[in-house]
C-alpha positions in Angstrom: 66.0 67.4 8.4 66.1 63.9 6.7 70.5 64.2 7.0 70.0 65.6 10.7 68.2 62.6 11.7 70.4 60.3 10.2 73.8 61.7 11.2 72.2 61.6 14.7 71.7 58.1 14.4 75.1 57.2 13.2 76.6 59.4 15.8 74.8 57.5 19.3 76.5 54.5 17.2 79.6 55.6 17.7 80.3 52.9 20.5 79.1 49.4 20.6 76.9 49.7 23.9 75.8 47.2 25.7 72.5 46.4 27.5 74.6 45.4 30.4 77.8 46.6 30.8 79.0 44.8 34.2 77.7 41.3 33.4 80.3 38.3 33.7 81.0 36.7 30.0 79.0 33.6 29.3 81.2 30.9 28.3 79.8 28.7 25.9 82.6 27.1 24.0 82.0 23.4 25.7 77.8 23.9 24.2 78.8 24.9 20.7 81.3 21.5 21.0 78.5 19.1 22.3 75.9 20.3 20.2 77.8 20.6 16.8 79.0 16.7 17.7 76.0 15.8 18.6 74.1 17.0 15.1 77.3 15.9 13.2 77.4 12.3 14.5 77.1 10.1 11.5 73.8 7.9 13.8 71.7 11.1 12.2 72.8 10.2 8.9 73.5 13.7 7.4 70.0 15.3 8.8 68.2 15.4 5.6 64.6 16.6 5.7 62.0 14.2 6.2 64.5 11.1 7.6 64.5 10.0 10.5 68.1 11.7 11.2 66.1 14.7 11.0 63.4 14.2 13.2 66.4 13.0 16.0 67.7 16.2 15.1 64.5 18.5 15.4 64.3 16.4 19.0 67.6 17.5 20.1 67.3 21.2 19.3 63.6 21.5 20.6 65.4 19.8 24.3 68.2 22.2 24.3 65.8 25.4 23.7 63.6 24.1 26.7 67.2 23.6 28.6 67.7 27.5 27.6 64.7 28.5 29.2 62.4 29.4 25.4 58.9 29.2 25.0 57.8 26.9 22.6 56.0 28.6 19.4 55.5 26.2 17.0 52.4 23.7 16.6 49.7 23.4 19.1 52.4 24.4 22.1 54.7 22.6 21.1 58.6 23.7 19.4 57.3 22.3 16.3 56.1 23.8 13.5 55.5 21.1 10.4 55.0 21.2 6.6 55.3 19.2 4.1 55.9 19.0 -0.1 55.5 17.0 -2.9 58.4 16.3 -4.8 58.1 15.2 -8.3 58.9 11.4 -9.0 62.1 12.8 -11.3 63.6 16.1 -11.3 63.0 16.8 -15.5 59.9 15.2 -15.1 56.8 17.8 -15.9 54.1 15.7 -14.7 53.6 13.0 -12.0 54.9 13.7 -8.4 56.2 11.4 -6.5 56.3 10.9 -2.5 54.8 13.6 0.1 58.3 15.3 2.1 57.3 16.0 6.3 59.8 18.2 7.4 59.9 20.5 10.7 61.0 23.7 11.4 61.9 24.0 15.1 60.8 27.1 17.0 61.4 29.0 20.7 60.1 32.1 21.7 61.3 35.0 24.6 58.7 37.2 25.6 60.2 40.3 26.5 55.9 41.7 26.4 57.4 43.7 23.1 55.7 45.0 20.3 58.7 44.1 17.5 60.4 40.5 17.7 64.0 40.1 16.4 64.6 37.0 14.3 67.5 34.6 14.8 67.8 31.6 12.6 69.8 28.9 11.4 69.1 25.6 9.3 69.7 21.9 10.7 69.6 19.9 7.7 71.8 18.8 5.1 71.9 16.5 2.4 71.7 12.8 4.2 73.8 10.3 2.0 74.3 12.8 -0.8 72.4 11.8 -3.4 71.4 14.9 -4.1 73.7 18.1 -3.8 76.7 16.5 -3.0 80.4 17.4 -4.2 81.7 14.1 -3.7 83.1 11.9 -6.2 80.7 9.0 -5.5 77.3 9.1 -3.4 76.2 7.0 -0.8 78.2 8.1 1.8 76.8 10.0 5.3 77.0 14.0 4.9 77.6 15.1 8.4 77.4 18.9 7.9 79.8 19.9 10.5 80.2 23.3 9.2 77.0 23.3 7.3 75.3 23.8 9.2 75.3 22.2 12.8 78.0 25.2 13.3 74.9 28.2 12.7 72.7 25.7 15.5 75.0 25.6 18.1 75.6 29.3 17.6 71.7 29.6 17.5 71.6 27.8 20.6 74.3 29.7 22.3 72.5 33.1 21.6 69.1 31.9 23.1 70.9 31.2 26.3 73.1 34.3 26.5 69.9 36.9 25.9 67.3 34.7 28.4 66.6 37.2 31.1 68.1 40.0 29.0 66.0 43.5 29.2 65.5 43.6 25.1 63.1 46.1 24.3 62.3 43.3 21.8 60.6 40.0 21.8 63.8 37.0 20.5 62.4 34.0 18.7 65.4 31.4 17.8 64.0 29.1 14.7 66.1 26.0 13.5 65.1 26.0 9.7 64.5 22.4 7.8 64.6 22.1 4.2 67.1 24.7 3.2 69.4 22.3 1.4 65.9 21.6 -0.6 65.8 25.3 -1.6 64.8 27.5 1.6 61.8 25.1 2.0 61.7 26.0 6.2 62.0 29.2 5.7 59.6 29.9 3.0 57.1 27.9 4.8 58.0 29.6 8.1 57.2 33.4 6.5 54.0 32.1 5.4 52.6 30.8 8.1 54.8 32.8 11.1 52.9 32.9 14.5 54.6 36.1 14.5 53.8 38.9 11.4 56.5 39.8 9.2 55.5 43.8 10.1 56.1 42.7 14.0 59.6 41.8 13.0 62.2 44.4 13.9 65.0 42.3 11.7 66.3 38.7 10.7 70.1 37.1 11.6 71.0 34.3 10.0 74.3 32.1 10.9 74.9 29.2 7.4 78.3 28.3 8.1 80.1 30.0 10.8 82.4 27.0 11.5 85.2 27.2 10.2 86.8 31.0 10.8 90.4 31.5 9.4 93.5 32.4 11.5 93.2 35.9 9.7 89.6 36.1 11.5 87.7 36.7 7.6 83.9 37.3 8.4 81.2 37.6 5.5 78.5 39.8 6.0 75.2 39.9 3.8 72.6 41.9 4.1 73.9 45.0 5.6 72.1 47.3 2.8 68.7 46.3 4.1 68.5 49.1 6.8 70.7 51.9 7.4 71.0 51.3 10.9 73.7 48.1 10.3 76.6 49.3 8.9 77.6 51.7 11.7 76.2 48.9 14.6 78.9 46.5 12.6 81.8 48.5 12.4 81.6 50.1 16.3 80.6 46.5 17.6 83.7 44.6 15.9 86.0 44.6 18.8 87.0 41.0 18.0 89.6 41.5 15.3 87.1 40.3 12.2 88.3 41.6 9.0 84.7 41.6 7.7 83.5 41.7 4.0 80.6 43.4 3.6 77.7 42.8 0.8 74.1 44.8 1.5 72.0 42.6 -0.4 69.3 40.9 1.3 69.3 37.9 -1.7 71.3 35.2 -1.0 71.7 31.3 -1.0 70.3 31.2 2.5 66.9 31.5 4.6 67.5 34.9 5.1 66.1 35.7 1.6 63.0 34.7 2.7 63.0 37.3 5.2 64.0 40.0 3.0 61.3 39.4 0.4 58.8 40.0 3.4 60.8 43.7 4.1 62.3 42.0 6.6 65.8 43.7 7.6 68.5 40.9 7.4 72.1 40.0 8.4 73.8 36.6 7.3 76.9 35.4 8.9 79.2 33.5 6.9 83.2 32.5 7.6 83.7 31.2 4.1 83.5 28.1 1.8 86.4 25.4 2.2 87.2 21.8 0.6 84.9 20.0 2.8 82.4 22.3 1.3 79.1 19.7 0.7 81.5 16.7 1.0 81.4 13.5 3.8 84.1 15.1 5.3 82.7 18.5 6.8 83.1 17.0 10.1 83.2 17.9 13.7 87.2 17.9 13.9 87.8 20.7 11.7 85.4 22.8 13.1 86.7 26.2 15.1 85.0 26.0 18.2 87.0 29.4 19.3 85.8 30.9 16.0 82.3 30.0 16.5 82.5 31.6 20.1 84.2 35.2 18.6 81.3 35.3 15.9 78.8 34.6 18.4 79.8 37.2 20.8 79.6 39.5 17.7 76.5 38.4 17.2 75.8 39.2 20.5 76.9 42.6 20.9 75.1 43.7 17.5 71.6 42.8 18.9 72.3 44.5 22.4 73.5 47.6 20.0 70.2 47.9 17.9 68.5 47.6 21.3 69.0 51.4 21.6 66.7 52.2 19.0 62.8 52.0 18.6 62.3 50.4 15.2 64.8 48.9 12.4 63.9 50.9 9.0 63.8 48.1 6.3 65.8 49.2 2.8 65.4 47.4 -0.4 68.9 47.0 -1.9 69.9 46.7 -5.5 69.9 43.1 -6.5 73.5 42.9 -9.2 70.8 41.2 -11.3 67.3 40.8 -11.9 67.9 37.9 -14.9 68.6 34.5 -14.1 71.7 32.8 -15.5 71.6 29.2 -16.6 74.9 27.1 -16.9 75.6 24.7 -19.4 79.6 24.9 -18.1 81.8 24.4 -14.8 85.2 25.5 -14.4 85.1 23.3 -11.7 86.6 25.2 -8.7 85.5 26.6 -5.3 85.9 30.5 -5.2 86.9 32.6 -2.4 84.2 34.2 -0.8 85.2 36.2 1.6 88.2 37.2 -1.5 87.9 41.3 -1.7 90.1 42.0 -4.1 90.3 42.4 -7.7 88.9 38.9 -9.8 87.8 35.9 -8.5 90.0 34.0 -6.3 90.2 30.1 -6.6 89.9 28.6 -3.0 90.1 24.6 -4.5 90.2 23.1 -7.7 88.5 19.8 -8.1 90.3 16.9 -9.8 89.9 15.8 -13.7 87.7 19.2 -14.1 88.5 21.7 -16.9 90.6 24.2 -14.4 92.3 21.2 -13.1 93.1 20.0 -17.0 94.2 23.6 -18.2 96.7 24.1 -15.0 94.6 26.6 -12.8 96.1 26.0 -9.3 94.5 26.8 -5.7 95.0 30.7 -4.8 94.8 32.0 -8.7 92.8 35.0 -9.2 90.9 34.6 -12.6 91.0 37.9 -14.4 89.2 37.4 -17.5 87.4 34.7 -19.5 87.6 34.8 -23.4 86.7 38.3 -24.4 84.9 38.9 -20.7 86.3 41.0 -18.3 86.5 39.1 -14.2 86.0 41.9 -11.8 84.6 40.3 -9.1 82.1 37.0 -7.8 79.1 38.8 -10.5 81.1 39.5 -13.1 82.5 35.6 -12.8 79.0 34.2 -12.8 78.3 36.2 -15.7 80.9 35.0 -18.1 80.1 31.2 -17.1 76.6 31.3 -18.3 77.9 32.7 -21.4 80.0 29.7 -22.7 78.9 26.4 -24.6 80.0 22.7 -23.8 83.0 21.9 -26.1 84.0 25.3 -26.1 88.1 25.9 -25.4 87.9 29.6 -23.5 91.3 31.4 -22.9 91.1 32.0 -18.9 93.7 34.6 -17.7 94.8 34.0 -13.9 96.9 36.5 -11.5 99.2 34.0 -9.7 101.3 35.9 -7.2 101.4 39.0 -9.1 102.0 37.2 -12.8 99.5 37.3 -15.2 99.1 33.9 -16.7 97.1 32.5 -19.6 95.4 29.0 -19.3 93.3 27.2 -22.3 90.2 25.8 -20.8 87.9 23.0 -22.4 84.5 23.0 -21.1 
């Protein structure tokens, strides 16, 4: 019976339908520009929580959602919703703490009179002048977080408007999370202390990143494990030419792990790490404002999908693993996320590093480390937490079908 009901399910999937098939397109290409400019102009000095770029921020996004016709649903009526942390005077230090962090989550709300509430969710900060987080050679200079991630906002944004007036059998509530940089400090605090239960949430969608899509349209996809109901709604609803990669756990570097821990269902959008990747210059000019459109749409057409069924069943996935690594080591590259294939593919290689030193170019696959297997991002974590400072490893690399053998010094 159980089989039944599911191949029933996947079969009214079969086409991507929409809520309302005559309406006109919404354009919103010139919104995504003037909002990802705005949040990305260096006068908000990189938006780190609890500056006053922030709070200019927060400001902004709490206008537009009252241009875009939300509700507020943070603090006292307001789009608002406030926390704050203590931070210790050091990082190593174990006692002492040093100043109190405000930060502010930013919240609007459509009531659709539903009894389940779909989540959609991006963060606004970033890491201010980069003193902390930064990939930079030197620190001190503004982060503007083009990509990362005024880019998931604007998209945010964007989405509020297109579903205002929509006939959702859900409630929408649109969050701008603060303190994510931090470590998920938003949404953490949001969970906690929603105005909305987790159990009243049908699922979560979270846009970190969704600037900068390739001309080969590569889309990552997290989270599509945590209810049986996504995979089929992704595939019939990709119309836009996406070559999607795929990953169904709900744990990841982003707020939407917040949500899953709650047995929340979940779906992060991603278009892929890049050079400017935590740098000064992820600015506004490289962003794809076409690409942030497509993914939207997507976006778009997923939501109106699920809208055809009466609840989202939540599934817990199979974390790769439950023990946490520590790193004494850096090969000092950026992977390939959105890479599918066999290793781990090198996306950047940063100067005066130990792949730089041993020869490891941009676009090699790294196949195995000493002794250690490299089937894939996991497997790649794995063997670095396994190596010493000082230690010379022999990396193998595919470059362009040849298998080539690089010493590395850690």
């Amino acid at each position: 019976m159980k089989n039944i009901i599911i191949i029933s399910l996947v079969s009214l999937l079969a086409s991507c339908s929409l809520i309302n098939p005559n309406k006109e397109p919404v354009s919103l290409i010139e919104d995504y520009r003037a909002d990802v400019t705005f949040l990305a102009d260096d006068e908000l000095e990189g938006r780190e929580v609890g500056t006053p770029g922030e709070i200019k921020a927060a400001k902004y996004i709490a206008e537009r959602m009252k241009e875009n016709g939300l509700t507020p649903k943070g603090d006292d009526d307001t789009y608002f919703q406030v926390f704050s942390r203590k931070m210790k005077a050091h990082p190593h230090d174990t006692i002492g703490e040093g100043e109190r962090i405000e930060g502010r989550n930013v919240v609007g709300f459509i009531d659709n009179g539903a009894e389940k509430t779909v989540v959609i969710g991006a963060h606004y900060d970033h890491l201010g002048h980069g003193e902390e987080g930064s990939l930079a050679d030197s620190a001190g200079q503004i982060h503007n977080g083009a990509d990362d991630n005024a880019s998931g906002v604007a998209a945010m944004l964007g989405l509020a408007k297109k579903f205002k007036g929509q006939n959702l059998k859900t409630n929408v509530l649109f969050i701008a999370f603060t303190g994510e940089e931090k470590g998920l400090w938003g949404s953490n605090f949001f969970i906690k202390n929603s105005p909305i239960p987790a159990a009243e949430m049908a699922y979560m969608v979270n846009m970190d990143m969704v600037g900068r899509l390739d001309s080969n349209r590569r889309l990552a996809i997290y989270g599509i494990g945590t209810s049986p109901l996504f995979k089929p709604a992704l595939n019939s609803c990709n119309t836009f030419g996406f070559k999607s990669k795929f990953d169904s756990s709900g744990v990841g570097p982003s707020d939407h792990t917040s949500f899953y821990l709650e047995d929340v269902p979940v779906l992060h959008f991603f278009t892929g790490q890049h050079k400017d990747y935590h740098k000064p210059t992820d600015d506004t000019e490289f962003i794809n404002f076409n690409g942030i459109v497509l993914v939207a749409d997507y976006i778009e057409s997923i939501v109106e999908n699920l809208n055809n069924y009466d609840s989202i069943p939540f599934t817990k996935t199979k974390e790769k693993s439950n023990k946490a690594r520590s790193f004494k080591v850096t090969l000092g590259v950026i992977p390939d996320y959105l890479f599918d294939g066999m290793g781990m593919r090198i996306d950047g290689v940063k100067e005066d590093k130990p792949a730089s030193i041993a020869g490891i170019e941009k676009g090699d696959i790294v196949v195995k480390m000493g002794e250690f297997e490299v089937k894939d991002m996991t497997d790649y974590m794995e063997c670095l937490s396994k190596f010493e400072p000082e230690s010379i490893v022999k990396v193998s690399v595919n470059r362009n079908g040849e298998i080539l053998s690089k010493k590395v010094k850690f």
